[in-house]
C-alpha positions as CSV (number, residue, x, y, z in Angstrom):
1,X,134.7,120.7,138.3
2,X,136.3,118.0,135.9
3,X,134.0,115.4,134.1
4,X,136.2,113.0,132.8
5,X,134.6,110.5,130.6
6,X,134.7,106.6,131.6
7,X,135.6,104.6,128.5
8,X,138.0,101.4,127.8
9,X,140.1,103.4,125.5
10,X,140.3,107.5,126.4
11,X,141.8,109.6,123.8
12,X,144.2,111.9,125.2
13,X,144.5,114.6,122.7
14,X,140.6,114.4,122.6
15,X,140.2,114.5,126.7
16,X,142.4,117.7,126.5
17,X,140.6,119.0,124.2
18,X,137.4,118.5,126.2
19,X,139.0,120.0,129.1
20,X,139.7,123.5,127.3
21,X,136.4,123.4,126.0
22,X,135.2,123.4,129.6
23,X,137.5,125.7,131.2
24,X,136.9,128.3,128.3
25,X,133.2,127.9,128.5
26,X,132.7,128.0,132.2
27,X,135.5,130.9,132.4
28,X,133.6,132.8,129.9
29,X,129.7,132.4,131.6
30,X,131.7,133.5,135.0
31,X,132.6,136.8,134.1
32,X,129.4,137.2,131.9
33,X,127.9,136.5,135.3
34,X,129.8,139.2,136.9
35,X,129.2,141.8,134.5
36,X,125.8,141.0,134.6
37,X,125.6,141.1,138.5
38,X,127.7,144.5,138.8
39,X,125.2,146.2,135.9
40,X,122.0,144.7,137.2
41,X,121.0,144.6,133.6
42,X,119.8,141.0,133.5
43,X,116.2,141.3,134.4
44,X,114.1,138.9,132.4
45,X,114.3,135.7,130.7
46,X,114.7,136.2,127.1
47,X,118.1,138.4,128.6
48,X,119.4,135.3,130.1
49,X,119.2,133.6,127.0
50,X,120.7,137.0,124.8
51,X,123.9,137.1,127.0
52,X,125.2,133.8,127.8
53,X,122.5,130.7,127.2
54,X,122.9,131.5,123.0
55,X,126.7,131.7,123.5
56,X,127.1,128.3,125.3
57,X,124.5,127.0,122.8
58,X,126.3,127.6,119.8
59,X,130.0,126.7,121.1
60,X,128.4,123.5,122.8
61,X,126.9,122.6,119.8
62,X,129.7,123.6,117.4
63,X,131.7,120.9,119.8
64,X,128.6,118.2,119.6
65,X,128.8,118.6,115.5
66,X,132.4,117.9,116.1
67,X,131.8,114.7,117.8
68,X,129.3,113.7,115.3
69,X,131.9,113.9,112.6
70,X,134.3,112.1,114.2
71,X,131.9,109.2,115.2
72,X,129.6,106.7,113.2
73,X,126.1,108.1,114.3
74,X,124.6,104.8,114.0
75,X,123.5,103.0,116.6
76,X,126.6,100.9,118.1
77,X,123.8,97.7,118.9
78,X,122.6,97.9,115.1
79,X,126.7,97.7,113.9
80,X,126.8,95.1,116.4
81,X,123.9,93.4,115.2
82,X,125.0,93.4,111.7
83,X,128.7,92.1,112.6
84,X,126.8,89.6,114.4
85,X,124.7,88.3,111.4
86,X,127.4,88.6,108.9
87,X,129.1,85.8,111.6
88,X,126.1,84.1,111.4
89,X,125.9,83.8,107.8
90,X,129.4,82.4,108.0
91,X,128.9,80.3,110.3
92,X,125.6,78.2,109.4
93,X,127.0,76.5,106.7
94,X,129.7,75.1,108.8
95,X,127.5,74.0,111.2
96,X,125.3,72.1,109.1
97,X,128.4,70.6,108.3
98,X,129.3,70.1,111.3
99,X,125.4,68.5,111.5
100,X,125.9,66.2,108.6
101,X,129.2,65.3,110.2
102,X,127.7,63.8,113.0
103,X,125.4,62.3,111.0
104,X,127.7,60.3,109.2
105,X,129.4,59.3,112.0
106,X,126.2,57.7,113.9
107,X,126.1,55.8,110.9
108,X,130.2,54.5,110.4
109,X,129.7,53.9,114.2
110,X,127.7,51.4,113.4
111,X,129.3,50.0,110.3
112,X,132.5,50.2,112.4
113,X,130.5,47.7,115.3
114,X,129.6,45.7,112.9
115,X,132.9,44.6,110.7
116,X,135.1,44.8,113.9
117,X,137.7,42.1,114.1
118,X,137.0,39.0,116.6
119,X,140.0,40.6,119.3
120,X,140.3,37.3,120.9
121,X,140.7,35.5,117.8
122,X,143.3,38.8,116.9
123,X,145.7,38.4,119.7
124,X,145.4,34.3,119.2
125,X,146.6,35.6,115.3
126,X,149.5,37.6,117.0
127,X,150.7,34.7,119.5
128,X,150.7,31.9,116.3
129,X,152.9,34.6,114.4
130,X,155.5,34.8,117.1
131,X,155.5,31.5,117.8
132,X,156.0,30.6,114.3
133,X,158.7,33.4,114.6
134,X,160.8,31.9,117.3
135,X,160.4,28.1,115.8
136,X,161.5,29.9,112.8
137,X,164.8,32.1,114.0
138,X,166.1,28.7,116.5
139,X,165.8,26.4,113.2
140,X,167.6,29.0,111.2
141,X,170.4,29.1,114.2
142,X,170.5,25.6,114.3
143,X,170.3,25.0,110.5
144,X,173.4,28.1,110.5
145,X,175.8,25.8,113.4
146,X,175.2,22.6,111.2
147,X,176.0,23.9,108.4
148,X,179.5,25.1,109.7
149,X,179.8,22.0,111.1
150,X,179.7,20.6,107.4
151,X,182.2,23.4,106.5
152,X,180.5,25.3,104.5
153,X,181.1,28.6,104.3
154,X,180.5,31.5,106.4
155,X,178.9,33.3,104.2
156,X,176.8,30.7,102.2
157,X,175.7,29.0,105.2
158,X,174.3,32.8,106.8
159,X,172.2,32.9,103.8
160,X,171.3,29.2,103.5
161,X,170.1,29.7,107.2
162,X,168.5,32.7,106.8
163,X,166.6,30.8,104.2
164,X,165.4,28.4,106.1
165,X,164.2,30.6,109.0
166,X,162.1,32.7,106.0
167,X,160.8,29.1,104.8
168,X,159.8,28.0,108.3
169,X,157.9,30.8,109.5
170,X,156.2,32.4,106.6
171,X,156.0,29.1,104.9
172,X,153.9,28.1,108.0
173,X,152.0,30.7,107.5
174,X,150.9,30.4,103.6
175,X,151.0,26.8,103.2
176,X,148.3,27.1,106.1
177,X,146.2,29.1,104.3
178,X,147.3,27.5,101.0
179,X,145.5,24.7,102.9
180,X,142.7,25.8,104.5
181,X,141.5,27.4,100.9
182,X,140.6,23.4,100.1
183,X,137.1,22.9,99.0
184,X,137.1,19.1,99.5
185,X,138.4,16.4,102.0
186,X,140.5,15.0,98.8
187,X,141.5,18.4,98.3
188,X,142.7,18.8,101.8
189,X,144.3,15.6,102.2
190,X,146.3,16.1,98.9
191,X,147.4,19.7,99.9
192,X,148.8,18.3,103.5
193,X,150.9,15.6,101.6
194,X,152.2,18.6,99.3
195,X,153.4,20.3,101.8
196,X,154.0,18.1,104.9
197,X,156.1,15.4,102.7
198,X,158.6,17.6,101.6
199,X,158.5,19.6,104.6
200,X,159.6,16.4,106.5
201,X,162.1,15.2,104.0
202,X,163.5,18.7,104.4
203,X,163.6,18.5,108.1
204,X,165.5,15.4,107.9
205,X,168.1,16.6,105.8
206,X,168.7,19.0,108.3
207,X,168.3,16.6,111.4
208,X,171.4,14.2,109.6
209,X,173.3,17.8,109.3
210,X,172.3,18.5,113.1
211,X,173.1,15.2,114.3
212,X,176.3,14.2,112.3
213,X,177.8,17.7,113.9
214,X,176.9,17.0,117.4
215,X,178.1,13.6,117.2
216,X,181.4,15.0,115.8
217,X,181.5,17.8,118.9
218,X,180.8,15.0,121.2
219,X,183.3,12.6,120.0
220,X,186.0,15.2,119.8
221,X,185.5,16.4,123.4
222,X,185.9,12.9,124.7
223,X,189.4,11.9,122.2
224,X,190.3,15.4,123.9
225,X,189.3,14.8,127.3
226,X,189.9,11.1,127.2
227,X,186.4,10.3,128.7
228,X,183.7,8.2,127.1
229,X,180.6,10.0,126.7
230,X,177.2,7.7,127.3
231,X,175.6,10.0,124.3
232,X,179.1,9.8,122.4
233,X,177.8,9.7,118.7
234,X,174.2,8.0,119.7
235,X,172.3,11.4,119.0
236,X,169.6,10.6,116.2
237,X,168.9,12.1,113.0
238,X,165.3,10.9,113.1
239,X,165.0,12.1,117.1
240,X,165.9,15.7,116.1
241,X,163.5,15.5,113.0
242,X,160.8,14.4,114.2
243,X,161.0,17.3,116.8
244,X,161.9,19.9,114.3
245,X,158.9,18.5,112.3
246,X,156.4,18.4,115.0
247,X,157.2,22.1,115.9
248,X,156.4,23.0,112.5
249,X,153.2,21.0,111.9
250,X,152.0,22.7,115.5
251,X,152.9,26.3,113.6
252,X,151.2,25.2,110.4
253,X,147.6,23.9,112.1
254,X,148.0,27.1,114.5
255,X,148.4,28.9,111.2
256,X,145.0,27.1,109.5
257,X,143.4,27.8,112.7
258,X,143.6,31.3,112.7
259,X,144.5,31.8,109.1
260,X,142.3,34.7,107.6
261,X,139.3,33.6,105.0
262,X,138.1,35.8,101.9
263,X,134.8,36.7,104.1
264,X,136.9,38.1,107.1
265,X,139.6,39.4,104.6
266,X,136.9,41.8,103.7
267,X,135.4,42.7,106.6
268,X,139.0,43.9,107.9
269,X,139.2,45.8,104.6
270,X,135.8,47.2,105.3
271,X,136.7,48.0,108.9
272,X,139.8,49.7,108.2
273,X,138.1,52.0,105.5
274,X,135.3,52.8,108.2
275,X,138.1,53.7,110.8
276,X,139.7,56.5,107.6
277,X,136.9,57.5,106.8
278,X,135.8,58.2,111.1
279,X,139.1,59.9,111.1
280,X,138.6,62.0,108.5
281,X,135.5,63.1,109.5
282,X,136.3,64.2,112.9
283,X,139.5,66.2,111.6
284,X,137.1,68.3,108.8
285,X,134.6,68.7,112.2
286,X,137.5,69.9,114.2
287,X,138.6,72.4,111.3
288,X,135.1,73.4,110.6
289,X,134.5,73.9,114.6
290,X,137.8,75.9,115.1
291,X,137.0,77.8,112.3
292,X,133.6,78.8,113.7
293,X,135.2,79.6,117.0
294,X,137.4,82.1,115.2
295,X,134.6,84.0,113.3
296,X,132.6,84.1,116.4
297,X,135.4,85.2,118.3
298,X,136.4,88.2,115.8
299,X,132.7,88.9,115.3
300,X,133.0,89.2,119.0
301,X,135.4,91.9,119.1
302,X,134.3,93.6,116.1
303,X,130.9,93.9,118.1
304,X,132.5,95.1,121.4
305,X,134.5,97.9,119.4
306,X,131.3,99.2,117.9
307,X,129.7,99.1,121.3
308,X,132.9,101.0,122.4
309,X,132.9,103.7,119.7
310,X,129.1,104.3,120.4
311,X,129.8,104.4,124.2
312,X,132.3,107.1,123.6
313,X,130.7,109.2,121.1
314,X,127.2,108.8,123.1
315,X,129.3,109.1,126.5
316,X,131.3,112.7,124.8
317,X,127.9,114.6,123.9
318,X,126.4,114.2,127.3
319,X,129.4,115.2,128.8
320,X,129.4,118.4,126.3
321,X,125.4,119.1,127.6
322,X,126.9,118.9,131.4
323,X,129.5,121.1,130.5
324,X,127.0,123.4,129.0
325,X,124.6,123.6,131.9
326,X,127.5,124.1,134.2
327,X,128.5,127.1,132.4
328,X,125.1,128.4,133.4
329,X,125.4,126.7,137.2
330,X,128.6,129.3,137.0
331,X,127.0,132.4,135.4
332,X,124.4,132.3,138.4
333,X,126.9,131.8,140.3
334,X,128.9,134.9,139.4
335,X,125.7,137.0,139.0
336,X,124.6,136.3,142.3
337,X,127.5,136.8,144.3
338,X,128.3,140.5,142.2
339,X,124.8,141.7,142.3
340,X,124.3,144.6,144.8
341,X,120.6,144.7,145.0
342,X,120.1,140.8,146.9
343,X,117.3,139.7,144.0
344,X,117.4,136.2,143.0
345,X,115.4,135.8,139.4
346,X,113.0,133.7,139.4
347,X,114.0,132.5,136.1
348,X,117.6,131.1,137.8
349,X,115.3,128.6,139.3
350,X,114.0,127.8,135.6
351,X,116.2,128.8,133.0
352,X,115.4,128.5,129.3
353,X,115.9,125.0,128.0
354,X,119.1,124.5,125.6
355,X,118.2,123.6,122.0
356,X,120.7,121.3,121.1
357,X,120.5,119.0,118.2
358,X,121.9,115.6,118.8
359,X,123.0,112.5,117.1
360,X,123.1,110.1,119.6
361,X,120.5,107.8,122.1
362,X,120.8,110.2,125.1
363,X,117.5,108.4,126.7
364,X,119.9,107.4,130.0
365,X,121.6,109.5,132.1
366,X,123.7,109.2,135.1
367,X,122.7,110.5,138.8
368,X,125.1,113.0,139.1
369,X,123.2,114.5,135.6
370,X,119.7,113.7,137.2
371,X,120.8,115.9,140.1
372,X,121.5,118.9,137.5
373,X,118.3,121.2,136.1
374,X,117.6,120.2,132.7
375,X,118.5,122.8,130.1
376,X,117.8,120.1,127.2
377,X,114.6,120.8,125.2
């Protein structure tokens, strides 16, 4: 009979070494048994124990001081218990971390709600910007196809253009704050005549450029074409500044309008170091928690080796008492079947208990060990 052990992780050199032990034990009590049986000179119980129960004491035992050696005999729940609190002594700091965290995060929540940005006002910020930045490109186009009309250079007139687009659309932007900063009416008034005066002298210098060249193109086309025109050279200076002009005094009071003050200057300041600071937060709470997740989960395996190593050792010296108490099933056996006189010793009913001393909790035992005669004092 084999009694293989059932672990997670069998030794193989240690399972035929097991094995041997068995088959040299339970070989041994079967010709002890027949020897016995043939001699009819076991006839009491202290003989039983002199010929065979003291042998497969002392070589069971020899192997359950072996096993003891080779295994921690400690409880495998205490070394899991104690890789357990060692994890939690690790870990409770990084919870309460992980505590204060959230915290501190109820609180920039709130902080957050209350500096956050008027969105409608933010995407009416956004429209004036690009609308400032298309007045701003089509007067630096048309600024650019004037100039050459006025042969200037290539070169020159890229950059003068190029100027002038800059000038129109971030000019609308400061000058309307440079504008809405006024303290007084007086103030205001004189600030729009600073910049509105030369912004339309400026605009008409570039309305005469406009106009003179599309005047030109018109008049050449009809010399060319040797049609007259009804706009031939009637296009107006003043017509094209006052639109150029009214395009940017609609960008500039878009741009007071929604021009930032000091007060929301900080509060966007204040939001956007609330929003770091939110971010920061949750990345040291997502290192702290994946770092708790590790040392749980390697206080985890630690744990189930222990329980694995105390499984086997506690699994090996029951199987060494089985192996023991068949070795006396199998002297019986051989003593009974060799034995010419048909008496059955009451003691084979009984036998002497084994006195083995063991290291590990061998309180549970399996069916198939319920259903074999205890020889364990």
């Amino acid at each position: 009979m084999n009694l293989t052990t059932r672990l997670k992780y069998v030794d193989p050199d240690q399972e035929k070494h097991l094995n041997d032990f068995q088959n040299e034990l339970i070989g041994h009590c079967q010709v002890e048994g027949k020897n016995t049986g043939l001699t009819k000179t076991l006839k009491t119980e202290a003989q039983l124990r002199t010929f065979i129960i003291n042998h497969a004491e002392a070589k069971t035992q020899s192997e359950i001081d072996l096993n003891h050696q080779l295994n921690t005999p400690v409880s495998g729940m205490v070394i899991a218990n104690k890789v357990q609190s060692d994890a939690r002594e690790k870990i409770n700091p990084l919870q309460a971390s992980l505590t204060e965290n959230e915290h501190q995060l109820k609180q920039l929540e709130l902080q957050k709600k209350e500096c956050s940005p008027d969105k409608q006002k933010r995407i009416l910020r956004v429209c004036v910007y690009v609308g400032a930045g298309i007045i701003a490109i089509a007067e630096g186009d048309f600024g650019y196809e004037a100039f050459r009309a006025a042969l200037i250079p290539k070169i020159p007139a890229i950059f003068t253009a190029f100027g002038i687009a800059v000038a129109v659309g971030f000019g609308s932007h400061f000058l309307g704050g440079y504008i809405k900063k006024a303290k007084t009416k007086l103030q205001r008034f004189l600030r729009y005549s600073v910049v509105l005066i030369p912004a339309f002298l400026g605009f008409y210098v570039l309305g005469s450029l406009r106009s003179n060249a599309y005047n030109e193109a018109v008049n050449l086309t009809s010399r060319v074409k040797e049609i007259s025109l009804p706009t031939a050279g009637n296009v107006s200076a003043w017509s094209i500044t006052i639109i150029s002009f009214l395009l940017f005094l609609a960008a500039l009071l878009f741009s007071i309008r929604v021009y930032k003050t000091e007060e929301e200057r900080i509060k966007d300041q204040e939001y956007d170091r609330v929003s770091k600071e939110i971010k920061s937060i949750l990345k040291k709470s997502k290192v702290a928690q994946n770092t708790i997740e590790e040392i749980q989960k390697e206080a985890n395996e630690k744990a189930e080796e222990a329980l694995v190593r105390y499984e086997n050792a506690r699994a090996i010296e029951n199987r060494l008492q089985a192996i023991a108490r068949l070795g006396i099933e199998a002297f019986k056996s051989a003593n009974l079947r060799y034995r010419t006189d048909g008496v059955v010793p009451e003691f084979f009913s009984y036998p002497p208990p084994f006195r083995f001393k063991l290291f590990f909790d061998n309180l549970k035992t399996t069916q198939h060990e319920k259903d074999i005669p205890s020889y364990v004092s």
